[in-house]
C-alpha positions, 0 to 999 in steps of 0.5 A: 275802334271807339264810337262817337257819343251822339246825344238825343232828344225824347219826348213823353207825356209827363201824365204818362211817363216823367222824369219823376218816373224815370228817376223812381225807376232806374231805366225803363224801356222806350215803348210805343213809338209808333214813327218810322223814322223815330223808330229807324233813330232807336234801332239804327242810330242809337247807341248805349251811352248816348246823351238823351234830353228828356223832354215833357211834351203835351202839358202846360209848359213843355220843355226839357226836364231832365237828362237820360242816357240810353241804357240798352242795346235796340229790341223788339217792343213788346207792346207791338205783339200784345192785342190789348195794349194801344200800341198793338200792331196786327201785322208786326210778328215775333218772327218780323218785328216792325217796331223797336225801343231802346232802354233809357237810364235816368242820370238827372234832372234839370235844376230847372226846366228848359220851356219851349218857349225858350229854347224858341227865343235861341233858334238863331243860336240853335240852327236850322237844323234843330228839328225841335223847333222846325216847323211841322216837325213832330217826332217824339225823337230828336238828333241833337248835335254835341253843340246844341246839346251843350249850348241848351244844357247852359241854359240850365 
């Protein structure tokens, strides 16, 4: 039985973590989402080879920068368990981990960034359902229907 490609969008701060990063690097481990439902997207839904937008988030033109696939099956993330780190969770165990990542792989970058304010201008085009642009809508990962992701990656 084959299983249907699904495509993501994620958010990273650049001054954190890039696209320029992720292309330096190869794969890296999603850590420190701290979401239920961002965290429910990684361990439940996302499978490797899915499509991943990367998106820059929290900087002067946010937007989608880049292209990732995920890379690695769903785990443990380790920050939870490490005191020093800002994503320590005190009630999360080895034995019961409360928070999850998946790996993601680069594949490329955009030959332009997507800004948001673009990919405003195409909501009606976009849907309703397209919780990047829903209001209140906040999470650091996204589903993105094959359509969406193929109607924004013509925007390149």
């Amino acid at each position: 039985m084959t299983t249907r490609k699904r495509y993501w969008l994620m958010k990273s701060e650049p001054n954190d973590f890039s696209i320029d990063d992720l292309e330096r690097v190869g794969t890296e481990p999603w850590t420190g989402v701290r979401n239920y439902q961002a965290r429910n997207f990684m361990r439940d839904s996302m499978q490797v080879g899915d499509g991943v937008l990367f998106y820059h988030s929290n900087t002067e033109v946010p937007g989608i920068y880049g292209i990732a696939e995920v890379a690695g099956a769903p785990h443990p993330d380790p920050t939870q368990f490490k005191k020093k780190s800002k994503y320590f969770d005190a009630k999360a165990s080895h034995e019961e981990p409360r928070w999850f990542l998946i790996d993601v792989g680069f594949v490329r970058k955009l030959e332009r960034p997507i800004p948001l304010e673009e990919i405003r201008s195409h909501a009606d085009r976009l849907g309703e359902d397209f919780a990047l642009i829903r209001k209140g809508s906040r999470l650091s990962v996204l589903p993105v229907t094959a359509a969406q992701w193929k109607y924004l990656l013509a925007l390149e």
